[in-house]
N, C-alpha and C positions, 0 to 999 in steps of 0.2 A: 504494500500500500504506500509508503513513505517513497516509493520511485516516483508516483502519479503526482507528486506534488508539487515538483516544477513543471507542468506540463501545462502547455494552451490548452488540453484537454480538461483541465482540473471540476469541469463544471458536471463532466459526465461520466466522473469514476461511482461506479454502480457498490453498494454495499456486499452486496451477493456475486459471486463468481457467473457468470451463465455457462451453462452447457454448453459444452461448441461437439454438435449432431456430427455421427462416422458418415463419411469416412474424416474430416476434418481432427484434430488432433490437437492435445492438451501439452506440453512439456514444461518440466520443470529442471531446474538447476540447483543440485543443492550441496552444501558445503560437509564435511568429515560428520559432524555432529546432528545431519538432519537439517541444519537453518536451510530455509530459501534462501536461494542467490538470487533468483530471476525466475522466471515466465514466459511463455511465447505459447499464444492459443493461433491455431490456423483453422480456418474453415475451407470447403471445399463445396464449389456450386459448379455445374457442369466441369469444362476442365480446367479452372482455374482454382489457383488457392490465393487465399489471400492470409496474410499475417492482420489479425483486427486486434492482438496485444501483444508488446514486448518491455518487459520493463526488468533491471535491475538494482537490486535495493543498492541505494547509493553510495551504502561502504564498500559494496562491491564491485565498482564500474571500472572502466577501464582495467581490466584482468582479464578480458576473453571469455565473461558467460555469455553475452550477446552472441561473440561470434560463437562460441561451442552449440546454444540452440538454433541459430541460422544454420551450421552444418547438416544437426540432425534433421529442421525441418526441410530442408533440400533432400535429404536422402527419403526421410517417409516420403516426403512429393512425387519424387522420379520414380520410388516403388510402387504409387499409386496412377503411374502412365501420366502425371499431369506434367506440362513443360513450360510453367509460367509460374511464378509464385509473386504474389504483390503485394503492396502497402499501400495506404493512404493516411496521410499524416500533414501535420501543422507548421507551421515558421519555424519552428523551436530550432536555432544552429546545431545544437551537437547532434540532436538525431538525425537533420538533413546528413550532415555528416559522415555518421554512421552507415545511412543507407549509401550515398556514395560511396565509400570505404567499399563497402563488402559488394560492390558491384552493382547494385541496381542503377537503373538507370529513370531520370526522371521524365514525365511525360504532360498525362491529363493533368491540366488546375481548373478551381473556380475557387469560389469566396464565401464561406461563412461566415452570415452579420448578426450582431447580435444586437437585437434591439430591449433595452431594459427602462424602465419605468425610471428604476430606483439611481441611473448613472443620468439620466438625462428625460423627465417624465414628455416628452414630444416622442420620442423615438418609436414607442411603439404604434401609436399614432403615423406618425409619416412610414414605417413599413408596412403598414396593414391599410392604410389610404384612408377607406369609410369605415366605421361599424356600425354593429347592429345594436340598438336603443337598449340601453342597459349594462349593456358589455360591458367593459374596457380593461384594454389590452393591457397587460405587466410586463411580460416578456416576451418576444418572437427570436425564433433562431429559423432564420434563411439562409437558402443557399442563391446565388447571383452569378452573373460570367465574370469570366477577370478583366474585363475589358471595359467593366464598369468600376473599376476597384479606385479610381479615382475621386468620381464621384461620391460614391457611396463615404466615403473617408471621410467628405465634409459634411456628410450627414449622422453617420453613427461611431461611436466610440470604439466600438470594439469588433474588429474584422480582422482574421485569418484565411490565409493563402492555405487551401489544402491542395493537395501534390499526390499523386503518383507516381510510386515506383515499382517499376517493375521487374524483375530477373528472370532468364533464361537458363533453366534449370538442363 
């Protein structure tokens, strides 16, 4: 849990683990005594996998649990005939990083906006345009192209580049 807490994801670490449905695949990383090192859940929809968690606890980083679970999840991958493995992920530097490092290569973007009541009470307002008599709006989380990311910037607070990477297994 304490890996998720620098992350521009911080808003949607879930208290509960989800299941990640076979053939998709759980691993974990763990030290002499049992502790967790790290994590990496892959799911698997037609031929493609994707990684939708990797996190190591942050006494741990930089030692090679990342790379030891990218390994294994490359080898269940190609055992399961699949020849793509992906990511999608936020601004964050070291994990762009990371995913260059170990060879992905970067692709699809758009822009998650977040529009909140409590950082700016218009915002959810001007992303949602009208409402309906009684509503009103607290929070919106949209997605946008990046070719609006300009604009959108003088309207809302808090916006993220999400990325795709992809590897060739």
């Amino acid at each position: 849990m304490l890996s998720f807490l620098n992350t521009p994801y911080f808003d949607d670490v879930r208290q509960t683990k989800p299941e990640i449905p076979a053939p998709g695949f759980e691993l974990v990383a763990s030290g002499d005594s049992g502790t967790v090192l790290g994590i990496m859940d892959v799911t698997v929809d037609g031929g493609l996998a994707t990684i939708d968690t990797v996190a190591v606890h942050p006494d741990h980083q930089h030692q090679g649990h990342g790379r030891a679970l990218l390994t294994e999840a490359q080898a269940r991958a190609r055992a399961l005939g699949l020849v793509t493995l992906d990511a999608w992920t936020r601004d964050l530097p070291d994990t762009l990083r990371w995913y260059r490092a170990m060879g992905f290569i970067e692709s699809d973007h758009y822009l998650h906006v977040y529009a909140n009541y409590y950082t700016d009470t218009g915002e959810p307002d001007r992303a949602v345009g009208s409402r309906r008599q009684g509503l009103k709006p607290m929070t919106a989380f949209l997605h946008a192209r990046l070719d609006e990311e300009q604009k959108l910037r003088s309207e809302f607070a808090r916006i993220h580049v999400c990325r795709r990477f992809a590897l060739t297994l």
